[in-house]
Gaussian input, Z-matrix of N, CA and C with variables (Angstrom, degrees):
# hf/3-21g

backbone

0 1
 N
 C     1     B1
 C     2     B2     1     A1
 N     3     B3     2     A2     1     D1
 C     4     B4     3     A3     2     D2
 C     5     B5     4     A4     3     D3
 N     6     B6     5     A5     4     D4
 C     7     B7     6     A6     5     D5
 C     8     B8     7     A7     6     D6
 N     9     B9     8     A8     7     D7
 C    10    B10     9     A9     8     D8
 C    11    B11    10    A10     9     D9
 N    12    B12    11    A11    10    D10
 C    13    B13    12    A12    11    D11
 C    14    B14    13    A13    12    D12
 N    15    B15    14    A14    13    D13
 C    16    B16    15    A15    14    D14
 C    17    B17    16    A16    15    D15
 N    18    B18    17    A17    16    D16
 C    19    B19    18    A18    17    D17
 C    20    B20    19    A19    18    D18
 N    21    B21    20    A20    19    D19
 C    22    B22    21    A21    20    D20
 C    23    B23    22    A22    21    D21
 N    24    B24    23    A23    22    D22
 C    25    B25    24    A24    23    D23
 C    26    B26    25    A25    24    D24
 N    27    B27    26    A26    25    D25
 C    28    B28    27    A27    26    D26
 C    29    B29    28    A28    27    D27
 N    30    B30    29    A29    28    D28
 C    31    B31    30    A30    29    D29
 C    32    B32    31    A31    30    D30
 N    33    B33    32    A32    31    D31
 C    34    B34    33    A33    32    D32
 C    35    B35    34    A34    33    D33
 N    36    B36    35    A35    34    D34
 C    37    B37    36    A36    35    D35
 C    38    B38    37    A37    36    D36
 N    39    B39    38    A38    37    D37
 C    40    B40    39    A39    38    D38
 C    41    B41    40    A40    39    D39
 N    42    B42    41    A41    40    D40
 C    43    B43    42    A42    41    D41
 C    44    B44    43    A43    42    D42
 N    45    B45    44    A44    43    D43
 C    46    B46    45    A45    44    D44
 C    47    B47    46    A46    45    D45
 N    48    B48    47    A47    46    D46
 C    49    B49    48    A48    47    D47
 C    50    B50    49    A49    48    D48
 N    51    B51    50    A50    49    D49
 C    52    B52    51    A51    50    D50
 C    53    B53    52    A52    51    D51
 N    54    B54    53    A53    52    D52
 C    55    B55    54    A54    53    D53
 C    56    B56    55    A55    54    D54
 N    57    B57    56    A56    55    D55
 C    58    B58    57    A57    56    D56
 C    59    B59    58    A58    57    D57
 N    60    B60    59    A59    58    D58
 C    61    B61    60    A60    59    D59
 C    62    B62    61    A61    60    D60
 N    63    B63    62    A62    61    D61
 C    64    B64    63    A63    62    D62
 C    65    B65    64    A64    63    D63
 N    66    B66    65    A65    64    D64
 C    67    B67    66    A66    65    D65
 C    68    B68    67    A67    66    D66
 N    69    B69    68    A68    67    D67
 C    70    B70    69    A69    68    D68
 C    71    B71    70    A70    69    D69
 N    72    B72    71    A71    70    D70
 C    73    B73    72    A72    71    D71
 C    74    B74    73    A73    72    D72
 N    75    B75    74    A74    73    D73
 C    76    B76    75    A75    74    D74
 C    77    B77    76    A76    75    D75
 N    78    B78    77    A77    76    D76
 C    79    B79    78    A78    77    D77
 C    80    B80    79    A79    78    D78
 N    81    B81    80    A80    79    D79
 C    82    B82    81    A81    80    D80
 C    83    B83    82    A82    81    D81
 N    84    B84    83    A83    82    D82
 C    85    B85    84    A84    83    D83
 C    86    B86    85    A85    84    D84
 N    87    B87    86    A86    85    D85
 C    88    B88    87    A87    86    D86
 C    89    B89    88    A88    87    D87
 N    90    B90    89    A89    88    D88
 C    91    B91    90    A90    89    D89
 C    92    B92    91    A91    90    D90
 N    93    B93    92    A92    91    D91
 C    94    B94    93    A93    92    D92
 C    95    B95    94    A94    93    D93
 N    96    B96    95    A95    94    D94
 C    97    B97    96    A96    95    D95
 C    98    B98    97    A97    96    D96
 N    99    B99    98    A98    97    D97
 C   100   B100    99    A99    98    D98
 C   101   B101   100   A100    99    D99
 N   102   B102   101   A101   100   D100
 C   103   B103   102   A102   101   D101
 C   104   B104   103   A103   102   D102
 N   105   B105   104   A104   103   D103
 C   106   B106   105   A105   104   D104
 C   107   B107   106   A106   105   D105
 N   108   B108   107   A107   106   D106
 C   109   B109   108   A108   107   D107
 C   110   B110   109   A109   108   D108
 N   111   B111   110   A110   109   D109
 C   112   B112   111   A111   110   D110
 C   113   B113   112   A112   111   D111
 N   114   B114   113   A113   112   D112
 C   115   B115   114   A114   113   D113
 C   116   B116   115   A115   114   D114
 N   117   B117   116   A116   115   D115
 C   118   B118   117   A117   116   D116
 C   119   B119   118   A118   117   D117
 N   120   B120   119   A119   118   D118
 C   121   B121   120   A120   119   D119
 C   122   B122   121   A121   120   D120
 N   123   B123   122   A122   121   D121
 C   124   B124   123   A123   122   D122
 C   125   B125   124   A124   123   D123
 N   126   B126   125   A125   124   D124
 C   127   B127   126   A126   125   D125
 C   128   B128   127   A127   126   D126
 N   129   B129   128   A128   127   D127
 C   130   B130   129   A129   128   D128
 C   131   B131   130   A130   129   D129
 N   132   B132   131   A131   130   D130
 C   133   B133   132   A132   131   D131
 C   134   B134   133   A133   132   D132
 N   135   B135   134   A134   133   D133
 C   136   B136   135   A135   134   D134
 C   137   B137   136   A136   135   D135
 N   138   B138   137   A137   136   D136
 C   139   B139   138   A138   137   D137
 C   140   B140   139   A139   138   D138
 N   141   B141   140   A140   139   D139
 C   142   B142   141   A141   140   D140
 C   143   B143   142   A142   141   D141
 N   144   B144   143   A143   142   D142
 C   145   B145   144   A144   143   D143
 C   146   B146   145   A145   144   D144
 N   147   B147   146   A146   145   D145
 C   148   B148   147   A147   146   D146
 C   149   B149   148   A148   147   D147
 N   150   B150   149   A149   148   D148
 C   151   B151   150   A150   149   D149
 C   152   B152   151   A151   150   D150
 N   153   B153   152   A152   151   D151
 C   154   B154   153   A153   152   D152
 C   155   B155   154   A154   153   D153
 N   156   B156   155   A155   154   D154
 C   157   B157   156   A156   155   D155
 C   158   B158   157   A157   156   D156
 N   159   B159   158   A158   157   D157
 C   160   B160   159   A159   158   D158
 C   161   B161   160   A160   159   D159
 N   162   B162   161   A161   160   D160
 C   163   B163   162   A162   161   D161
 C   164   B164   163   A163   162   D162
 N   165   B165   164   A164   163   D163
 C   166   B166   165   A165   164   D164
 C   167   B167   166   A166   165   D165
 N   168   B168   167   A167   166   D166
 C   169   B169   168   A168   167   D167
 C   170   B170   169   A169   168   D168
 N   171   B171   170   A170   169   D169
 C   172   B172   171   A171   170   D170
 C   173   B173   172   A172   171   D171
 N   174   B174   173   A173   172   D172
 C   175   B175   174   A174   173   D173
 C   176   B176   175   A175   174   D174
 N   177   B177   176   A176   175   D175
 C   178   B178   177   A177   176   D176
 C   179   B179   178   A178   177   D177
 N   180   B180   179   A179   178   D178
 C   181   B181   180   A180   179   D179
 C   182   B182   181   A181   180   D180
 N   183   B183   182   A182   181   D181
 C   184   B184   183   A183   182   D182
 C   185   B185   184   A184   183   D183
 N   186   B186   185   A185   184   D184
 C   187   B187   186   A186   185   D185
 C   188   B188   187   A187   186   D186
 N   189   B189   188   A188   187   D187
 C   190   B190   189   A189   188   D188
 C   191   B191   190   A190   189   D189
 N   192   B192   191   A191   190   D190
 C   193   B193   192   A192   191   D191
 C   194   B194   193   A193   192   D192

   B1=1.4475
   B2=1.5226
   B3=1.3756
   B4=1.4564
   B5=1.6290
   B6=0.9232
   B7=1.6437
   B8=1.4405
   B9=1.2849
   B10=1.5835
   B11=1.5415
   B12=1.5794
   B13=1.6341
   B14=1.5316
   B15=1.0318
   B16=1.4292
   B17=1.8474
   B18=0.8721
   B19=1.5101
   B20=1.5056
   B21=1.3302
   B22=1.8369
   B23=1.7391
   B24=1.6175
   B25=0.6106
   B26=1.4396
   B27=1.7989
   B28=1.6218
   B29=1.6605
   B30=1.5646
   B31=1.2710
   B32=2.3035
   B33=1.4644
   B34=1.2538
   B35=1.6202
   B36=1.3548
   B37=1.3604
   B38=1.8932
   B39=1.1536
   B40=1.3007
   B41=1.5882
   B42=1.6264
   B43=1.6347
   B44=1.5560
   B45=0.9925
   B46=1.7573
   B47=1.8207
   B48=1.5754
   B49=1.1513
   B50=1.9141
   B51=1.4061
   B52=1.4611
   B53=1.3514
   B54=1.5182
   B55=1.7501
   B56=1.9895
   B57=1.3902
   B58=1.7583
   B59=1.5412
   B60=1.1859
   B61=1.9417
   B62=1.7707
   B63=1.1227
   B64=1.8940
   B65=1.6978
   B66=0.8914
   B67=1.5831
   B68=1.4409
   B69=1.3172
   B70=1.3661
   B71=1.8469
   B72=1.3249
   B73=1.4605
   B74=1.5448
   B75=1.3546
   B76=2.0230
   B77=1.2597
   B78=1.9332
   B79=1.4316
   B80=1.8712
   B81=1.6693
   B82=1.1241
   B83=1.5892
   B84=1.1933
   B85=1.8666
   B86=1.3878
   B87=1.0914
   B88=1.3535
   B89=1.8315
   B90=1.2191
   B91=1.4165
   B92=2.0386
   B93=0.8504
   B94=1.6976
   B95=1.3755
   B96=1.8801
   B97=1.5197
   B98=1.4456
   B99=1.1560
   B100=1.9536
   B101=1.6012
   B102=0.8291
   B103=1.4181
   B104=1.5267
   B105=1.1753
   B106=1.8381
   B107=1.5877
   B108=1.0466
   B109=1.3922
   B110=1.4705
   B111=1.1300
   B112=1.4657
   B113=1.6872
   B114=1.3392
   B115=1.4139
   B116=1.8293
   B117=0.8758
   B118=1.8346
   B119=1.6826
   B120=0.8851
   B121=1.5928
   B122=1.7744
   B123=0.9983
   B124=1.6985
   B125=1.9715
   B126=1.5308
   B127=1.9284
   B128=1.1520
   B129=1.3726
   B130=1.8072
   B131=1.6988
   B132=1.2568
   B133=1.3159
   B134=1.3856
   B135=1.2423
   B136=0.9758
   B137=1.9392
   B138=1.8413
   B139=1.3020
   B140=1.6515
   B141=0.8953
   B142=1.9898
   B143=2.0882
   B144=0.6563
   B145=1.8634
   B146=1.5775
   B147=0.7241
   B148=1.6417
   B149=1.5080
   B150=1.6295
   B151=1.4971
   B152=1.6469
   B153=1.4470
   B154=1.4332
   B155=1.3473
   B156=1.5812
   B157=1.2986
   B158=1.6755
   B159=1.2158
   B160=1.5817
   B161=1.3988
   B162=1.4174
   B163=1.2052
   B164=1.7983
   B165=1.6265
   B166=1.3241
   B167=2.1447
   B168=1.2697
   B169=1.0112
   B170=1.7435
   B171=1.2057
   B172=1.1715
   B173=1.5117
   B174=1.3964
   B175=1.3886
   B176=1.4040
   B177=1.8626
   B178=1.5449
   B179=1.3125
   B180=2.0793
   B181=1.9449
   B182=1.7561
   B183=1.6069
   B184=1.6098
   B185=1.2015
   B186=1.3263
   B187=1.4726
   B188=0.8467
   B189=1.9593
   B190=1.1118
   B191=2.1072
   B192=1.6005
   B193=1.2421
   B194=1.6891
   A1=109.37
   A2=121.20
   A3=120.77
   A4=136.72
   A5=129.12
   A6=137.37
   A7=82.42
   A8=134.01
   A9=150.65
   A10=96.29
   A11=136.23
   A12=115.08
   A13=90.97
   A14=130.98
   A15=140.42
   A16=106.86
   A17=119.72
   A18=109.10
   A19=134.66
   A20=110.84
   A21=134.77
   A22=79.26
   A23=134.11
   A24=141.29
   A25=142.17
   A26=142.75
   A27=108.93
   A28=80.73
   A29=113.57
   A30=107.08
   A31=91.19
   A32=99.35
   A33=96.62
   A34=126.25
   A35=109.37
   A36=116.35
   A37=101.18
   A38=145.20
   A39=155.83
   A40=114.92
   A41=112.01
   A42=119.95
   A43=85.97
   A44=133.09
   A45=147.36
   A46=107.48
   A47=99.13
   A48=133.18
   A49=95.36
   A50=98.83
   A51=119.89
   A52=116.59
   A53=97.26
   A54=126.95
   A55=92.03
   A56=69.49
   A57=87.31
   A58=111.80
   A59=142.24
   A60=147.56
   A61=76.65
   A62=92.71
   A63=110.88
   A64=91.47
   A65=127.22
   A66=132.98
   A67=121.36
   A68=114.70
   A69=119.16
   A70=115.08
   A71=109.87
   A72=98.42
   A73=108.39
   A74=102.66
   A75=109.85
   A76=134.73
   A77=89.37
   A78=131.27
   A79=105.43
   A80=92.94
   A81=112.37
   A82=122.44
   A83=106.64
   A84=116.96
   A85=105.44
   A86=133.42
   A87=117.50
   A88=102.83
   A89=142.77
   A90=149.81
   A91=78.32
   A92=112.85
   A93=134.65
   A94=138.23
   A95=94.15
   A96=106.82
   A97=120.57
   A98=124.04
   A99=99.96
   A100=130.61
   A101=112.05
   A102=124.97
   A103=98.07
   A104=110.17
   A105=109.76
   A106=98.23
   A107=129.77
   A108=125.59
   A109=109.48
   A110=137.28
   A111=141.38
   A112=97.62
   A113=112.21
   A114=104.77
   A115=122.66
   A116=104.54
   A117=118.74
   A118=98.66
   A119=123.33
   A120=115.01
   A121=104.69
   A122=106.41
   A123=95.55
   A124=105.86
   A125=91.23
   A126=99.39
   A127=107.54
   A128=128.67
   A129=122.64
   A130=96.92
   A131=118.19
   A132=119.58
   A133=123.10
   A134=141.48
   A135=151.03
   A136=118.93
   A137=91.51
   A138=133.78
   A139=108.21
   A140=99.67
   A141=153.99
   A142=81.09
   A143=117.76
   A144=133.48
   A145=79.25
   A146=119.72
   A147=110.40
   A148=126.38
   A149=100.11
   A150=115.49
   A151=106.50
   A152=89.42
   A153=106.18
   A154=126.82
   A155=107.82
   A156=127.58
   A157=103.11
   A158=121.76
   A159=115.94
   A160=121.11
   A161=136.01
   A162=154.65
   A163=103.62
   A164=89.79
   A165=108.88
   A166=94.52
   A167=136.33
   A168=139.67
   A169=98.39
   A170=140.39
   A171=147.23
   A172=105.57
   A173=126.78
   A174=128.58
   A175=107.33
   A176=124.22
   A177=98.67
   A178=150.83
   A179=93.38
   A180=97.88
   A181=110.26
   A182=100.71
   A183=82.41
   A184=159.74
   A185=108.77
   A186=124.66
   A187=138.16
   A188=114.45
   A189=130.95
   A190=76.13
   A191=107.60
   A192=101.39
   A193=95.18
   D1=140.20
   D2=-160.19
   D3=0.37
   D4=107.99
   D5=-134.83
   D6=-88.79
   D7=-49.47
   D8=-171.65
   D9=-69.45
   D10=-11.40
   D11=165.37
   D12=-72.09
   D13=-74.32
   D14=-169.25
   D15=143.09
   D16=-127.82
   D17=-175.35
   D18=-70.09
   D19=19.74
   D20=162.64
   D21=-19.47
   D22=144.89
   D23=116.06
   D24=-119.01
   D25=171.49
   D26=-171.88
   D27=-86.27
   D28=173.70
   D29=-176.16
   D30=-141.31
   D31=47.93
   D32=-162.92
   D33=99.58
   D34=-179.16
   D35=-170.55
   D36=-46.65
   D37=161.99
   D38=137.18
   D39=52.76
   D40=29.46
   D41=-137.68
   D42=-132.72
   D43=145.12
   D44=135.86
   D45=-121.82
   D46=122.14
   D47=177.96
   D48=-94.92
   D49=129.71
   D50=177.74
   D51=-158.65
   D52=84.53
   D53=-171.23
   D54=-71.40
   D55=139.87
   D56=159.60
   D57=-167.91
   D58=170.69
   D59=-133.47
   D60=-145.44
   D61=137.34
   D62=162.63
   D63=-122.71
   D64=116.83
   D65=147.15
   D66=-52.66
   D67=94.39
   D68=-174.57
   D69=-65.27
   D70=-22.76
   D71=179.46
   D72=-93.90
   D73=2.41
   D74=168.63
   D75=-81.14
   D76=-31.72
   D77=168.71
   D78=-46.18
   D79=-69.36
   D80=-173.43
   D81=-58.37
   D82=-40.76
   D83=174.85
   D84=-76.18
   D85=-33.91
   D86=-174.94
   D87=-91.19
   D88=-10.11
   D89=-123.40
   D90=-81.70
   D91=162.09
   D92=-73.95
   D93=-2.66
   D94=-38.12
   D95=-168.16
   D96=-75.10
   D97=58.75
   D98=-163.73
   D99=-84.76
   D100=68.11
   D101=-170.16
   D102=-75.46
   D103=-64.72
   D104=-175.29
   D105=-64.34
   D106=-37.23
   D107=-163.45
   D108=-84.86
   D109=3.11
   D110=-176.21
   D111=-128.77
   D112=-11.28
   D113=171.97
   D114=-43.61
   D115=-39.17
   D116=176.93
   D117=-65.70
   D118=-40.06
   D119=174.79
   D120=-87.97
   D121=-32.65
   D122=171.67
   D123=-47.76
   D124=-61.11
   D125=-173.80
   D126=-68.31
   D127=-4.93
   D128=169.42
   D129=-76.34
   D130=-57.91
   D131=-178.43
   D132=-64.44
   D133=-5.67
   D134=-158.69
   D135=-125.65
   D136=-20.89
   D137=140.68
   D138=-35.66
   D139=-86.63
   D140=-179.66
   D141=-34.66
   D142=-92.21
   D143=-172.82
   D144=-52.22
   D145=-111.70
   D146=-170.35
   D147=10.04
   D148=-47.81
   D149=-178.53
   D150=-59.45
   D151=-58.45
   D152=-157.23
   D153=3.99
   D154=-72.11
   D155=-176.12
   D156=-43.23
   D157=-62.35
   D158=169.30
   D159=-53.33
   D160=-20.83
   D161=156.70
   D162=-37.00
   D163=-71.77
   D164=-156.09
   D165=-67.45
   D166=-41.40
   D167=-169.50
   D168=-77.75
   D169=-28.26
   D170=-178.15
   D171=-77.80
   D172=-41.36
   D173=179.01
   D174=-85.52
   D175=-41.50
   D176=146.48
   D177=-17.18
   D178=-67.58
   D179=178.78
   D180=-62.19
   D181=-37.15
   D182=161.15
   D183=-56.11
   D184=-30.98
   D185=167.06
   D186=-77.31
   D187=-10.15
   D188=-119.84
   D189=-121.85
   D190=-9.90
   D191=-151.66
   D192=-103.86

């Protein structure tokens, strides 16, 4: 599913798998502030919007049936 989100994978029946790494000792040095340390979930989500458009055309052909 869209090669251009980056690691979109199917993750099973009705499922998208969208891996991303939190650095626990980044977690920890920055802790309250985590801006650098949540960065990997920022680019999973941002992943994610990227997709969309294939999202949105994929839940079309489905519905469509």
């Amino acid at each position: 599913m869209a090669k251009e989100a980056g690691t979109l994978q199917g993750g099973g029946e009705n499922t998208i798998n969208l891996p991303f790494v939190l650095d626990a000792e980044t977690l920890a040095v920055e802790y309250p502030a985590l801006d650098k340390a949540l960065a990997p979930l920022d680019a999973a989500i941002d992943k994610l919007l990227k997709a969309h458009p294939a999202l949105d055309a994929a839940v079309r052909e489905l519905t469509s049936k």
